[in-house]
C-alpha positions in Angstrom: 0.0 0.0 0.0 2.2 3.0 -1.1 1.2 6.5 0.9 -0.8 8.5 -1.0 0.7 11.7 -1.6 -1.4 15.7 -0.8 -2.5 16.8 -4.0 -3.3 13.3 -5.2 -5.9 12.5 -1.7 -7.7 15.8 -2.2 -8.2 15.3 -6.1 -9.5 11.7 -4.6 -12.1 13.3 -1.8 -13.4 15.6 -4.1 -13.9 13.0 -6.6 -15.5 11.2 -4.4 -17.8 13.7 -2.8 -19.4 15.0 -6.0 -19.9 11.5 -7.1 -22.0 10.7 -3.9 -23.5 14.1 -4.1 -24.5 13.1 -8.4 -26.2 9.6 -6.5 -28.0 11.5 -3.7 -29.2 14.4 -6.2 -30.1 11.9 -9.0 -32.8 10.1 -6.4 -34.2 13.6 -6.3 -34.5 13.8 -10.0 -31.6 16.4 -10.1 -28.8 15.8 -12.7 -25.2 17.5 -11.9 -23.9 16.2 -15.0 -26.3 18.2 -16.7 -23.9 21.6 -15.3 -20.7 20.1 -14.6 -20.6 17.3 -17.7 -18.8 18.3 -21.0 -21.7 18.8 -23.7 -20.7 19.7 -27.2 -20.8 23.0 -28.2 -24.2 22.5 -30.4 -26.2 20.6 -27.6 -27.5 24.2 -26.2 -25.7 23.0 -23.0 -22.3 24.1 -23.0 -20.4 26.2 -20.1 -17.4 27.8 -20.1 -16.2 25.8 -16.6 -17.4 22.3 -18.2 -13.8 21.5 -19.2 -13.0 21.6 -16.0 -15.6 20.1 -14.2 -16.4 17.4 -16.6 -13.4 15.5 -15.1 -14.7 15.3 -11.5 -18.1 13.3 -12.8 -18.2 9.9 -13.1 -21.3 8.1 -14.3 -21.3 4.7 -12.0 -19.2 3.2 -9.9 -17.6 1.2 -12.2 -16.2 4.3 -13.7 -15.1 6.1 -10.3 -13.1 3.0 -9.2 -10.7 2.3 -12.0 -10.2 6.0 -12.5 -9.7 6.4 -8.7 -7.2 3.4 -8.6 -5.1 4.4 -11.7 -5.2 8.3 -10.0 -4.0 6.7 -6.4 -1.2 4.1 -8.2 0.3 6.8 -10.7 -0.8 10.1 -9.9 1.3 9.0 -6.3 4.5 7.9 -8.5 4.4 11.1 -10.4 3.6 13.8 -7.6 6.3 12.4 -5.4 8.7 12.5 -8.6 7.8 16.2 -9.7 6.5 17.8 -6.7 3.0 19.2 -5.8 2.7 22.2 -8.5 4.1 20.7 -11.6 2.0 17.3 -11.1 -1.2 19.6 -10.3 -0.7 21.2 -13.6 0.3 18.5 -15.6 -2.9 16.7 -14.5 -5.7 19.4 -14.9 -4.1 20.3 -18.4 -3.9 16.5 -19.4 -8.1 16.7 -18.4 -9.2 20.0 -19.4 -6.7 19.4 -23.0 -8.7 16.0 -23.5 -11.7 18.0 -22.9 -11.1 20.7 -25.7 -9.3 18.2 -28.2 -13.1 15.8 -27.5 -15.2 18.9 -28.4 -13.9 18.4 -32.2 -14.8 14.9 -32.4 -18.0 14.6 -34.1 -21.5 13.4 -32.8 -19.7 14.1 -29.3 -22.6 15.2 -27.0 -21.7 14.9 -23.4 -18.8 13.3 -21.5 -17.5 12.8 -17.9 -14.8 11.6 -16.1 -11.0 12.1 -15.0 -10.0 9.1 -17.8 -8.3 12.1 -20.1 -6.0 13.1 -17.0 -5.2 9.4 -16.2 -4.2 8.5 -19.5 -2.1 11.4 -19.3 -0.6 9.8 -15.8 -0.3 6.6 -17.6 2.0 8.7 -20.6 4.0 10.5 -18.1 4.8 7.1 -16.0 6.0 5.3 -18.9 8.2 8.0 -20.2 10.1 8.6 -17.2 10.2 5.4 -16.0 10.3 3.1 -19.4 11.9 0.0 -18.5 10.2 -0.1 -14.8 7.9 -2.4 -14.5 3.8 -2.8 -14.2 1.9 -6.0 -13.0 -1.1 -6.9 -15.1 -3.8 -9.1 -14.6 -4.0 -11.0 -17.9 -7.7 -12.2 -17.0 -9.1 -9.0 -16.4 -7.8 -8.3 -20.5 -10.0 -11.2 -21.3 -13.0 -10.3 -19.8 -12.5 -7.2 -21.0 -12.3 -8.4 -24.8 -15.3 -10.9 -23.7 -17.7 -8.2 -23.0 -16.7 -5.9 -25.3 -17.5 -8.8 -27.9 -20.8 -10.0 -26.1 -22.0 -6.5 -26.4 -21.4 -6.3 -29.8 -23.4 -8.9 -31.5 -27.0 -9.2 -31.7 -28.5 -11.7 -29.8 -29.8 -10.7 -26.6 -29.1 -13.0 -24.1 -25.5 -12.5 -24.6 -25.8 -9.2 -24.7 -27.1 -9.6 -21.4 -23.9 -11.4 -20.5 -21.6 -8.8 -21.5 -24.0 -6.2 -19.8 -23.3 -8.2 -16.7 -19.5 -8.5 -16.8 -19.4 -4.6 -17.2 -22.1 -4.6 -14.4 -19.7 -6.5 -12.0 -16.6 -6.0 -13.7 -14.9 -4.0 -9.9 -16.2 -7.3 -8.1 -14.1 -9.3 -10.6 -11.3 -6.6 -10.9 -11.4 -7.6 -7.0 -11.0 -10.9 -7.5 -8.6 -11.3 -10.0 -6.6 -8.8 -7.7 -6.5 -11.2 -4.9 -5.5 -13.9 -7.3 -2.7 -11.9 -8.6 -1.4 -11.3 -5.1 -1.0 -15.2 -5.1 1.0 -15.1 -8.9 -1.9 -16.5 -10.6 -2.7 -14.5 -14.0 -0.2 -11.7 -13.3 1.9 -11.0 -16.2 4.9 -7.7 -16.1 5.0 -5.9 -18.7 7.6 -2.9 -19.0 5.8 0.6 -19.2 6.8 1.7 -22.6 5.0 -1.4 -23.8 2.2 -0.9 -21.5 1.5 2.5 -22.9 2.1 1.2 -26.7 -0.7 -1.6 -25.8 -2.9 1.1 -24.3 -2.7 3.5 -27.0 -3.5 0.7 -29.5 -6.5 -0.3 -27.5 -7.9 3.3 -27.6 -6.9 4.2 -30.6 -8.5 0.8 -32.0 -12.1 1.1 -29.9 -12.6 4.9 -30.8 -12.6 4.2 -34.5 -14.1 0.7 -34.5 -16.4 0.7 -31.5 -19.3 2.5 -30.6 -19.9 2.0 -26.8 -20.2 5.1 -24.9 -17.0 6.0 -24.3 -14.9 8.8 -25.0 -11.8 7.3 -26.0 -10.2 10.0 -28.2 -10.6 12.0 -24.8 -8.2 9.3 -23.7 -5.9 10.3 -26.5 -6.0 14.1 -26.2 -5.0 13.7 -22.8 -2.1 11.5 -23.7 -1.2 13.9 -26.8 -1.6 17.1 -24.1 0.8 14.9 -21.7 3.5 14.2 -24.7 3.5 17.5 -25.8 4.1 19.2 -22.0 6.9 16.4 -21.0 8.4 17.5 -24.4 8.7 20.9 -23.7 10.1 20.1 -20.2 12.8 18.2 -21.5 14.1 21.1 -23.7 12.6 23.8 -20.6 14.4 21.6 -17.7 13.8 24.5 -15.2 10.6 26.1 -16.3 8.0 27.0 -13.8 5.6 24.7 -14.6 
């Protein structure tokens, strides 16, 4: 269990505080995703502060784990290797870049979530540390590719299936977590390849797959990350 660093547990608690305030609200018929999401500019809905705020939504829980776990696992590596300020920056221009690049994607009509900042993360740790190395859980990949599969044909009952692997799929991240702990389906991989599988992945779903998810948000945040680690490298002791 590595400490999690400041800015990293307050971006966490206020994350998780507007997500159980969105659950509360939404019993009440009250949306905040219909403020704080990121609608497209010719929805009618748009707000200056929704590149901002989109990335502190999540729609289920689902959603708010994995970014959550990503933020604690690498947003901790990177704040303790930059400092407070530059991983504070680094992390709201990854979301609110993602944000901007999404708006000229389109048919894009509203999107939420931190995932264009943690892809950023997920850049930024593989670049500085490229031959370190990550632990993945092979059978969470496969259930992954089964649902996304499931959900794509058209017969309903497995439909249904795939609806209830994505349903569950924290209960069985869980559980494939606690089987990794014992070696069982955990695989390393070093971090540049990790990010080259990633990128792949996304860039693969957002042009092939239509499932809800904003995945060339994933990408601008990743293309905002390279671009700011690229101008540090040649701007060593810049401000930010």
């Amino acid at each position: 269990m590595r400490k999690i660093s400041p800015a990293v547990k307050h971006l966490l608690i206020i994350n998780i505080i507007l997500f159980v305030a969105d659950f509360v609200l939404q019993m009440r018929d009250t949306f905040l995703a219909e403020q704080l999401g990121l609608w497209s500019l010719s929805s009618g809905f748009f707000k200056p502060w929704q590149p901002l705020t989109y990335m502190f939504m999540h729609g289920n829980f689902t959603h708010i784990f994995f970014n959550m776990y990503a933020l604690w696992i690498f947003g901790t590596v990177m704040e303790n290797h930059w400092g407070t300020r530059r991983f504070l920056f680094y992390y709201f221009a990854c979301g609110i870049g993602a944000g901007l690049l999404y708006l000229l994607v389109p048919g894009m009509h509203v999107t939420i979530g931190a995932s264009g900042a943690i892809y950023g993360l997920l850049l930024a740790f593989a670049m500085y540390f490229p031959k370190d190395r990550v632990y993945i859980f092979i059978w969470m990949f496969v259930l992954m590719a089964a649902s996304l599969v499931l959900n794509g044909v058209q017969i309903p009952a497995l439909q249904r299936i795939g609806a209830l692997i994505d349903e569950y799929s924290v209960f069985l991240f869980l559980l494939i977590f606690f089987l990794g702990q014992n070696g069982k389906g955990l695989v390393p991989i070093q971090n540049r390849w990790f990010i080259v599988i990633m990128t792949a992945i996304e860039l693969f779903m957002g042009i092939f797959i239509i499932d809800g998810i904003a995945h060339f948000a994933h990408l601008g945040g990743m293309l905002i990350g390279l671009l700011i680690i690229l101008w540090w490298r040649k701007h060593p002791f810049s401000r930010f």
